[in-house]
N, C-alpha and C positions, 0 to 999 in steps of 0.2 A: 820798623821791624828789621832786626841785624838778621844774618846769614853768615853764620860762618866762613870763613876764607880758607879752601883747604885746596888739597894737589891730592893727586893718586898715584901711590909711588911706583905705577905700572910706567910713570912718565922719566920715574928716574932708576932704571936696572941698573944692578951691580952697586947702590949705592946702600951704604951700613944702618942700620938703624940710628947709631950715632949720629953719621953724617946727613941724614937725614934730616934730624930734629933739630940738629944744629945749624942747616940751611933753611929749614922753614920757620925757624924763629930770626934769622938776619934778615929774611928778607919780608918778612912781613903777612905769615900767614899767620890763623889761628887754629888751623888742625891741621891732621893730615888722614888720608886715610891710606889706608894700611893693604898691599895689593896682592894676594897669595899666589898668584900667578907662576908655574913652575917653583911652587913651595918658598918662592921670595916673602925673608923677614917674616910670614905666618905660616908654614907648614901645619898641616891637618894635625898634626905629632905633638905641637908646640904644647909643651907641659906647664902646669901653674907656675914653678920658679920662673921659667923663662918667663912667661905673660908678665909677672910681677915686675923682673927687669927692664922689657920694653916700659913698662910704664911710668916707671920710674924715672928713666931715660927723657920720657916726654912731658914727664911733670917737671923734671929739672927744668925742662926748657921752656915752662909756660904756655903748652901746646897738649891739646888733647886727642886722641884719637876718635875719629865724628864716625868713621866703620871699617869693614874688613870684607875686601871685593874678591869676593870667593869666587872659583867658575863651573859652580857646580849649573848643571843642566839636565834639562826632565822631559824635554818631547820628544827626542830620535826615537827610544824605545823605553818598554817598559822595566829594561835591564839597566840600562844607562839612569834613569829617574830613580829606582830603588839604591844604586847607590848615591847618586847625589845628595838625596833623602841623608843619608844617611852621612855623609861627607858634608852638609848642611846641618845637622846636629851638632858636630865637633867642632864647628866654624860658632855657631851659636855661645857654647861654652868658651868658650878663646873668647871673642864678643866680650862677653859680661867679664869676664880676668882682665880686659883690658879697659874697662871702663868704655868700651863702645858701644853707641845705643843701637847699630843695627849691621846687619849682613849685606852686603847684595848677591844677588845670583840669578843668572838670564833662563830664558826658555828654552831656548838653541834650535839651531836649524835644525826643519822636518822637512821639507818638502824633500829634497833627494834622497830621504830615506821610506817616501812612501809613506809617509806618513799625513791623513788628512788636517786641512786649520783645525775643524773641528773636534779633531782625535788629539790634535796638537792640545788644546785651549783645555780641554777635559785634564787630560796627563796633568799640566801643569799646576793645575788648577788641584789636582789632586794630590801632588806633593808638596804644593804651599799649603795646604792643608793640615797635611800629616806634620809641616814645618810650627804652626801656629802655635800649639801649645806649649811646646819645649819653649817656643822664642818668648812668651809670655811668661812661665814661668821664670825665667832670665831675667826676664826684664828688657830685652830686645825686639827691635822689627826685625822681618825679611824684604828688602826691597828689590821688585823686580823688573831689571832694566828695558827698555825701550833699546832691543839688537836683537843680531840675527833674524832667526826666524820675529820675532815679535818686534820688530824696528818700529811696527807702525803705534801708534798709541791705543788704537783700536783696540788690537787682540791684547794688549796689558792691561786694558779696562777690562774685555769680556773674561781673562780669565781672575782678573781678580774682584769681580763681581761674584763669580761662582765660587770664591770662596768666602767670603764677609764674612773675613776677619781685620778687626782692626790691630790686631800683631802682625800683617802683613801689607805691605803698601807697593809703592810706584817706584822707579829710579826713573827720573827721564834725562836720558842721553841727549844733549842739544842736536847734534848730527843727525840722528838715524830717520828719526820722524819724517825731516826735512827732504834726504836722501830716496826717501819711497812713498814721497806725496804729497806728506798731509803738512796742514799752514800751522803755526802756531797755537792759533785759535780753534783748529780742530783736533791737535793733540790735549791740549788743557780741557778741553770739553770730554775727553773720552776717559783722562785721568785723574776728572775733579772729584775730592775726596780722599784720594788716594797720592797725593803725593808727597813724598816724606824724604827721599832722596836726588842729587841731581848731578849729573857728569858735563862740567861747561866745556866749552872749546869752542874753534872758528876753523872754518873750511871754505874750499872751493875748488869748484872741477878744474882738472888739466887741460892740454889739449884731446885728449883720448877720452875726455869724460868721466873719470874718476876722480872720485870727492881725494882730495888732500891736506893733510894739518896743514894751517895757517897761524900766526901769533895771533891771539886774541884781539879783535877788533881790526883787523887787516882781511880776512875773511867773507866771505858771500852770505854768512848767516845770519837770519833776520834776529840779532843776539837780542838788542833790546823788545819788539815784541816778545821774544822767549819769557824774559825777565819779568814783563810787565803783567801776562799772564798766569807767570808762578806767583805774582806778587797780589794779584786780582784774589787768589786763591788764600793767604794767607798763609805765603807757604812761606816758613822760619827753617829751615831745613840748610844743610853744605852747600855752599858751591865751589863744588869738589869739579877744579881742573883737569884735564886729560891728556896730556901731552901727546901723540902717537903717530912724530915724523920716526918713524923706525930707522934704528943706526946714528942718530944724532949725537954725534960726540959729547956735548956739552947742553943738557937739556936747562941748563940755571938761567937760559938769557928769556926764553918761553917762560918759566917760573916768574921770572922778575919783571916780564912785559905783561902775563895775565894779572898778579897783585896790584900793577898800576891802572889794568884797563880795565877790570871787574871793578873795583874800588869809583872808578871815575862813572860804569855803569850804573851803579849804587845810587850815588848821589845824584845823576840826569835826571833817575828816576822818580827821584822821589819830589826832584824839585817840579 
């Protein structure tokens, strides 16, 4: 079973859609996905001509766009969730313009807003909900990541249990799960069924105890379990890289050491 080879271009700021599709076909990816983060290359705005052009752009280059990592969030409050709702609509439509088959979008931190898990998990649960239909008529998922508040795999299963829908699925973030507990083995267990998206990367604590980007396969994280578990699962989905040493001048040597290490993952595996 292939997996796509892609990056998340939250790893490359400041760099052009051009320059983009033209670095991720040298060096050997086969998507990318697309990171609207401070309205980068996808702004909520982004109208059909433009959509048509990025696309274009990335067919030239024999690359397709795998999705569109939105940062819409729905547990703080029930203000903040109505418009994400709503801001995940227009992320949806951009989606289907770009030929990408899914969104992502997190739950976001609740706890210092007062907000209970269990107020958390409902919220959320209730704006991928209201997400479901549009994303189906589209033609698109909603995947929802494994961060912040919902790091653990846990509460991404209970709230995407309370809404079964299958327009709506998992992201699992390799870090976050790892970062606040749970084994491998116990995030796949909580997000079987459900996973359809995935953000790879490699980490490891400092001395102060803070997780920090690492080049793929140089890192503390049990990568291969991770892989083996998505793989258990059937899962054909991105592995959509994550770059996020912040201020990194030249993020293309991270690009060109995960194309090598994921790829040589690949194949360990399988053999």
């Amino acid at each position: 079973m292939s997996c796509p080879v892609s990056y998340t271009t939250y790893s490359t700021p400041g760099w052009s859609v051009a320059r983009i599709a033209e670095r991720a076909a040298a060096l050997g990816f086969d998507a990318v996905e697309l990171r609207a983060y401070d309205g980068a290359n996808v702004p909520s705005t982004l109208g059909p001509a433009d959509c048509a052009e990025i696309r274009r752009v990335f067919d030239g280059s024999g690359l397709r766009v795998c999705a569109v990592g939105t940062s819409c969030r729905f547990a703080p409050s029930a203000e903040e969730a109505a418009r994400a709702v709503e801001e995940g609509r227009r992320y949806i439509e951009i989606a289907a313009r770009l030929g990408a088959p899914l969104i992502r979008v997190f739950g976001g931190a609740f706890e210092r807003a007062g907000v209970t898990e269990d107020e958390a998990v409902g919220r959320v649960a209730e704006s991928l909900a209201a997400l479901a239909g549009p994303a189906r008529q589209a033609g698109v998922q909603v995947a929802l990541e494994t961060h912040d508040g919902f790091s653990a795999g846990a509460l991404v299963g209970r709230a995407l249990r309370q809404v079964g829908d299958p327009a709506v699925g998992a992201c699992w973030d390799w870090l976050h799960p790892c970062r606040v507990g749970e084994t491998p083995r116990q995030t796949a267990q909580h997000l079987r069924g459900f996973l359809i998206h995935s953000h790879t990367k490699d980490a490891r604590r400092d001395d102060q105890g803070r997780w920090q980007a690492e080049h793929f396969g140089f890192g503390a994280l049990p990568l291969g379990d991770i892989y083996a578990e998505m793989m258990a699962q059937g899962f054909a989905g991105p592995l959509s890289f994550e770059w996020e040493r912040g201020g990194d001048p030249d993020p293309e040597e991270a690009l060109r050491r995960y194309v090598t290490g994921v790829r040589a993952l690949v194949a360990a595996t399988r053999c």
